[in-house]
C-alpha angles and dihedrals in degrees: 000000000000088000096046080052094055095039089053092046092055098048084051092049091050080040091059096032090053083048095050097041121028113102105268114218126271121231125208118218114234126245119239119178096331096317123095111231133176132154125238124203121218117205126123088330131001122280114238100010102182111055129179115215122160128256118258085014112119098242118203111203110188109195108209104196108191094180132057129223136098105281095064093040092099138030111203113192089194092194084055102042090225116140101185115190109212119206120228114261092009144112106230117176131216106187119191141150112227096212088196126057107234126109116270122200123221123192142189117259092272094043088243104115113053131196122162126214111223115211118199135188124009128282098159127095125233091245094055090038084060091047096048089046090055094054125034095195121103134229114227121198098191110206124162122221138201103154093090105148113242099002123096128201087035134160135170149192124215125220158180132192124190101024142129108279073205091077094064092064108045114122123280105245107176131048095222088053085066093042085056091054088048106055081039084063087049098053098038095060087043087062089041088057084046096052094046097053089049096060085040094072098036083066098049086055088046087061096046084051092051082044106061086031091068097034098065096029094056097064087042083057105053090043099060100018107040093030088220093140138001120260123190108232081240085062099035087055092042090056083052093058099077086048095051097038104044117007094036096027093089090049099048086047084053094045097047089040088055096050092048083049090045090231100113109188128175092284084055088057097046098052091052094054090041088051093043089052089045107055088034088065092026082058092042090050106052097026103031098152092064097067110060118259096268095058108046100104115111126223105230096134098056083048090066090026096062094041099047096043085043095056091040083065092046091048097052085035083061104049090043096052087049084058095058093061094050088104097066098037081050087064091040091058096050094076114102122239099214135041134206112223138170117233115186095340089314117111108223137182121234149142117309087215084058095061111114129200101272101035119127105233128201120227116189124187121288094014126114125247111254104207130353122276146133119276113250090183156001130028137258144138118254129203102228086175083124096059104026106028092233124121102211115091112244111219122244133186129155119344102008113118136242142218125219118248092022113124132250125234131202097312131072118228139181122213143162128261115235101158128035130156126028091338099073111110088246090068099033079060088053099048081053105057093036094057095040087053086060094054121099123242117223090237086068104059082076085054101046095036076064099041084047093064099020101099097046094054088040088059090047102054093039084052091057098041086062093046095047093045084054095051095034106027124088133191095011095026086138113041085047089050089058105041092046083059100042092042090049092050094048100038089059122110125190098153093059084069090042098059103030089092115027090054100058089037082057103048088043094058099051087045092057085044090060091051092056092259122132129194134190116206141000093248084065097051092048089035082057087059085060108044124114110175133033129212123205132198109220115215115057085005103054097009128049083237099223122094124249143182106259096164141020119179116192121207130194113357089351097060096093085028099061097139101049084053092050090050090058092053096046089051091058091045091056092072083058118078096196114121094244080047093046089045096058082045091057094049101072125052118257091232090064086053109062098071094071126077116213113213135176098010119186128182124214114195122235095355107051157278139286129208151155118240118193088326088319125125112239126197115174123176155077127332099263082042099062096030087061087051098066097252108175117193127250117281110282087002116150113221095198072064084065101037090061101046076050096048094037089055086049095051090050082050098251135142120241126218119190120204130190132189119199102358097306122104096242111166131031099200115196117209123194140161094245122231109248111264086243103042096092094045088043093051090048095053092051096050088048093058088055090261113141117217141217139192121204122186149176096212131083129286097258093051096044105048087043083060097047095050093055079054104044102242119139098191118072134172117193138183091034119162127211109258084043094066087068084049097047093054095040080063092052092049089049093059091058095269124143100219130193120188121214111195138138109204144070095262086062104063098087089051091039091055098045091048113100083245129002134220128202127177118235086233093065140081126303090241090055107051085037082063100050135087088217133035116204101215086198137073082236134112095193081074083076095059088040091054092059093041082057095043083049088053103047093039097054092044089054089056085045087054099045097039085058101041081043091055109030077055088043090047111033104046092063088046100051079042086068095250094150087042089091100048104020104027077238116154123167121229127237085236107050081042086058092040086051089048101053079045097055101061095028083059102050074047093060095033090059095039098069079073087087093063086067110136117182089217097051101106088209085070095062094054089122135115132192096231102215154098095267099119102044094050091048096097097050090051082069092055101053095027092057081052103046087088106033103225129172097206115200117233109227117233132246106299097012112158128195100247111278092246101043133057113187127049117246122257125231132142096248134087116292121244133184127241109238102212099037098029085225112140124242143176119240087241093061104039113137080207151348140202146180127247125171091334093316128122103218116190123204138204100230135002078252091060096046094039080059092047078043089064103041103007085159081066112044092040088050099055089043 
């Protein structure tokens, strides 16, 4: 008998294994009229799981799921950032085209059912394969479909993988381009009504489930349990009836479904332990006398035990994973459902989803925007929190733009609309978070490697528990056979490793959404956790990039009148269109302008400009400029006076521009492209976290380090040119550093793209935040620290996840095996084993769930530290970095100003040199001339520059 039972066991354990290893068949979808199409049944599995499409085809997959419950209620394709919900009952399609041949997983919503596309051939160009190798991120183009041809109660997604992020932002050409996104819109939140409808009411079958199920366990219960009455076995199985037949019956069909499709799942192993309890009692119930004494109680009551506890879990599961996708939904439900237009003169209410590209639309205080434009006319605040994550309302007035959703303050205000649809930014947020909570995150493919081969082993062991417990057990060999199988199979607890992962990768995503923080995909998040330095670009990162006016020192009568020196200067600028022109210009209120008339203007290129001001003569320029011009200084003035606000400004990295009226030097102005008003606060955040950081540039070495140190970064890198910040990040990788880049402009994106994870500010080019892993919706550099604080969080919620799935499974099985029966007389009930099981997911639910109490300003949230050796190598980064290039910077001399008309050094790869005559600095490669003296090479700015050397060399030479 022993040995029957052992032969039997093994020939179940090479059955199983067979089932769980041997290669399944690809299917090949099928081509109809130049798309590829096949149906895929979902039931307990997917059928067929492994399907063969061909690489740059469309390929529609129509998902006919044929069960309810909460597993099969969504298909993720993670490489395509698609998560699909499919309705009970339904055929819903997700229609995409794979550019690259490889195999792509796709999985249900709790990663517990698995198929694979398999693309096949080439269909991608050389130029788009090095793209795409450049950048990992994918581009989504989100449709929706019901015109699919013989299927009824269909809906779709659309989809690309493997294509320019580039593509999504190209400008909108055609107005019926923008109809068509439109009624796209339309549609698309009609199906989304649909679909949540639909799961509405799944859920409300799911309680009335839970709800039988109880009803007619709990006498049972009592019965058997609490011993508080006596109930024949005939009564206790025709209580059973209604939970087997109609609360248990869609997860037996699963679980049966999933084993002929040899893609067991929780519901697989539930059903097996459910079937063996029940014909265990039904057989102890009608043939009593053939079981020994000892083992002829039924288990009814695990039966109903094990089904209601398990539905309780699904229940709360359910209600707890509706709450992680509250942030998106959040965004969803900020767009406003009427707008306010004008037609013909007369303002009219009508339907925000009505609104076209060209419309005037009214905006009153206190109301939302209903799409994005540029304001024609009025003035108002608006409180951008939703987008940006900021509090304070930003001003707008004509011809700043607007985005859509966002909300009104005090003023009213008309614009025009110039996005409307799916392509506002509110919903191309949206389209961005959706699809990167799709996405996969490294730290899962453990996870799903053991979930791939859990319930196969699960069967196995609870196989040879019963069979041990039959060799080696007594009395109650049998009954302790039975429950240590039945206990094994229900204990189990795949889905707790499913969902560990793709939850908190989920929450974090829409919390970083709500603090104006988009990321792409799930590899970034988890990348951030890792990250140890952190490189930023200077001008437009660091800086606001555009020039300003930081300081303004009058002399003589116009020491207490500066103003009314500096508006004389900024009269004369505004006839210059240069940006340090442009900047002085900026500095002083139109209104104060007009009362002054510019006359004989004369530009003098690269040194200054001339004027007369309301009969006033007006120099304004750099420091060689106004001193050819004969410039004296005030009466009694002191010119050392001058020489240290002039040095001062140089050592804080600032230009200098002198002006002079009538003849007598009057104003020094200091311009300078301001620090961000959050930089400092942003980089000492990040070093106190153990994050070393970095600053790369393209200026000079003056203005860089005087940059840094208002910053507090230690490391700087000047005189970088583009293509070398790549460079620049690649050595840093190559000495064992994570890096993430943090830049804003076109000459980024290489370095953006090589960084371990790269940051681009909302503010900045299209090239640029098409290039980055993340997008900082804010101004603000603080976005960057909260961006880690969110990647620590999650991070450290999915270990928590997976240390607990990992140990209730490690733990458990052994325990519901019988392991403690020898030395303790401990056997776990069916029962408990259900009641552990429904705890297991619910609480990698919950776990993942406190996710969603992150606040950014809670200082428990910042309680992590780069363990490296970042700091403590950073002075030697300065070291090597300064040398990667090998350059022999010149130091300029006492009084040496940047040239009046240009603000930034040229870069070159040889040695720097200064101008003479203007003091600017310049490499010998891009000198405009050169000339000996004495045995010297002197190199000049411009022939101007060298024609005036030409004519006093002695001079010029002397003072330099």
């Amino acid at each position: 008998m022993h040995i029957l039972v052992v032969l039997i066991t093994v020939v179940l354990t090479a059955v199983i294994l067979w089932l769980a290893l041997a290669p399944k068949r690809i299917v090949r979808a099928a081509m109809k009229q130049g798309m590829q199409e096949i149906v895929i049944d979902v039931k307990g599995g997917y059928s067929p799981a492994s399907i063969e499409i061909q690489a740059g085809v469309p390929a529609r997959l129509i998902f006919n799921r044929q069960e309810s419950g909460e597993c099969s209620s969504h298909v993720v394709f993670p490489d395509f950032g698609i998560d699909q919900s499919l309705p009970a009952f339904r055929s819903t399609v997700v229609q995409l085209t794979a550019q690259q041949s490889g195999d792509y997983p796709f999985a249900c919503g709790m990663n517990m059912l698995h198929g694979t596309l398999h693309v096949v051939g080439h269909a991608i160009s050389a130029r788009d394969d090095a793209e795409n190798r450049a950048k990992v991120t994918n581009h989504i183009d989100v449709a929706t479909h019901t015109d699919v041809t013989g299927l009824t109660d269909v809906t779709g997604t659309e989809s690309t993988a493997h294509t320019q992020h580039a593509e999504n932002s190209k400008p909108i050409e055609h107005a019926e381009h923008q109809d068509r996104a439109r009624q796209d819109t339309v549609q698309q939140d009609t199906d989304e009504a649909e679909m949540q409808l639909a799961a509405q009411r799944e859920y409300r079958m799911l309680v009335a489930r839970l709800i039988v199920a109880a009803v007619c366990t709990l006498p049972v219960f009592a019965a058997t349990m609490l011993h508080l009455f006596v109930m024949p076995a005939w009564v206790q199985f025709a209580f059973m009836l209604p939970v087997v037949g109609f609360s248990a019956w869609p997860i037996i069909i699963s679980g049966i479904s999933a084993i002929a499709h040899r893609a067991a799942e929780m519901n697989a192993l539930v059903t097996l332990g459910v079937i063996a309890a029940l014909v265990y009692s039904i057989a102890v119930m009608i043939v009593p006398t053939v079981f020994p004494q000892q083992a002829r109680e039924p288990y009814f009551e695990s039966v109903g035990m094990i089904i209601t506890l398990m539905l309780v879990g699904q229940v709360l599961e359910a209600r707890a994973r509706a709450g992680t996708h509250q942030a998106v939904r959040g965004l969803m439900d900020l767009q406003p459902v009427e707008a306010h237009v004008l037609k013909d003169g007369v303002e009219q209410t009508i339907d925000a989803n009505d609104v076209h590209i060209g419309d005037i639309v009214v905006v009153k205080p206190g109301e939302k925007l209903p799409v994005d434009g540029v304001v024609t006319s009025g003035y108002t605040q608006i409180d951008e929190s939703m987008l940006t994550g900021e509090s304070m309302p930003v001003t707008k007035t004509q011809g700043d733009n607007v985005t859509g959703a966002t909300i009104n303050g005090s003023g009213t205000i008309e614009y025009r609309a110039t996005s409307v649809g799916k392509d506002t930014v509110l919903a191309n947020i949206i389209e961005v978070v959706s699809a990167a909570q799709a996405t996969q995150a490294p730290v899962q493919r453990l996870a799903d490697k053991v979930s791939a081969i859990f319930v196969p082993i699960v069967v196995i062991i609870a196989l040879w528990s019963g069979a041990l417990w039959l060799v080696f057990g007594q009395e109650l060999s049998i009954p302790h056979a039975l429950v240590a199988l039945v206990s094994v199979l229900v204990i189990a607890c795949p889905c707790a490793l499913g969902l560990a992962t793709p939850l908190s990768v989920t929450i974090a995503m829409g919390k970083a959404a709500q603090h104006g923080i988009l990321i792409r995909s799930a590899a970034a998040l988890e990348q951030s956790a890792n990250i140890d330095t952190v490189v930023f670009d200077k001008t437009g990162t660091l800086t606001v990039g555009t020039p300003q006016v930081v300081q303004t020192v009058g002399f003589g009568q116009y020491e207490q009148r500066v103003h009314e020196a500096l508006t004389m200067m900024a009269v004369v600028e505004a006839r210059s269109e240069h940006p340090l022109a442009q900047a002085i210009r900026a500095s002083v209120n139109a209104d104060q302008m007009s009362a002054y008339d510019v006359t004989e203007f004369k530009a003098h290129a690269g040194l200054g400009v001339q004027a007369q001001v309301n009969g006033h003569s007006v120099v304004i320029g750099n420091p060689q400029f106004v001193d050819d011009c004969n410039i004296a200084m005030p009466e009694g003035g002191d010119v050392n006076q001058v020489f240290e606000v002039m040095d001062s400004a140089s050592d804080r990295g600032y230009t200098s521009v002198l002006g002079a009226i009538d003849g007598v030097l009057s104003v020094v102005i200091n311009i300078a492209d301001t620090v961000r008003p959050t930089s400092q606060q942003a980089i000492a955040t990040l070093q106190s976290h153990g994050i070393a950081t970095v600053m790369l540039s393209g200026d000079n070495e003056r203005t860089a380090h005087a940059i840094a140190e208002q910053v507090g970064i230690d490391t700087v890198i000047a005189q970088v040119k583009p293509e070398e910040k790549a460079q620049v990040i690649a050595q840093l990788q190559a000495q064992g550093h994570r890096v993430a880049m943090v830049g804003d402009g076109i000459n980024d994106a290489p370095a953006l793209a090589r960084a371990d994870v790269g940051f681009a500010l909302g503010t900045g080019t299209d090239i640029a935040i098409e290039s980055a892993d993340i997008t900082i919706m804010a101004q603000s550099l603080e976005s960057v620290g909260v961006a880690f604080d969110i990647a620590h969080a999650a991070m450290r919620n999915i270990r928590q996840n997976l240390g607990f799935a990992f140990g209730y499974n490690v733990l458990g099985i052994p325990i519901a095996a019988g392991i403690l029966y020898p030395a303790f007389a401990i056997m776990l009930n069916p029962m408990i084993a259900g009641a552990a099981m429904a705890c297991s997911s619910l609480s990698v639910v919950l776990n993942a769930s406190r996710l969603t109490r992150f606040d950014a300003h809670d200082n428990q949230q910042h309680r992590w530290t780069v363990r490296t050796q970042a700091q403590s190598l950073q002075p030697t980064w300065k070291g090597k970095i300064m040398a990667l290039f090998n350059r022999d910077h010149a130091h300029t001399q006492e009084h040496n100003m940047h040239h009046h008309m240009d603000m930034h050094a040229p870069q070159g790869d040889a040695a720097m040199h200064v101008d003479p005559v203007c003091g600017m600095s310049v490499s010998a490669d891009h000198a405009a001339a050169q000339r000996e003296y004495e045995g010297t090479t002197v190199y000049f700015c411009s022939t101007g520059c060298a024609e005036r050397f030409d004519a006093n060399p002695e001079q010029y030479m002397k003072r330099n």
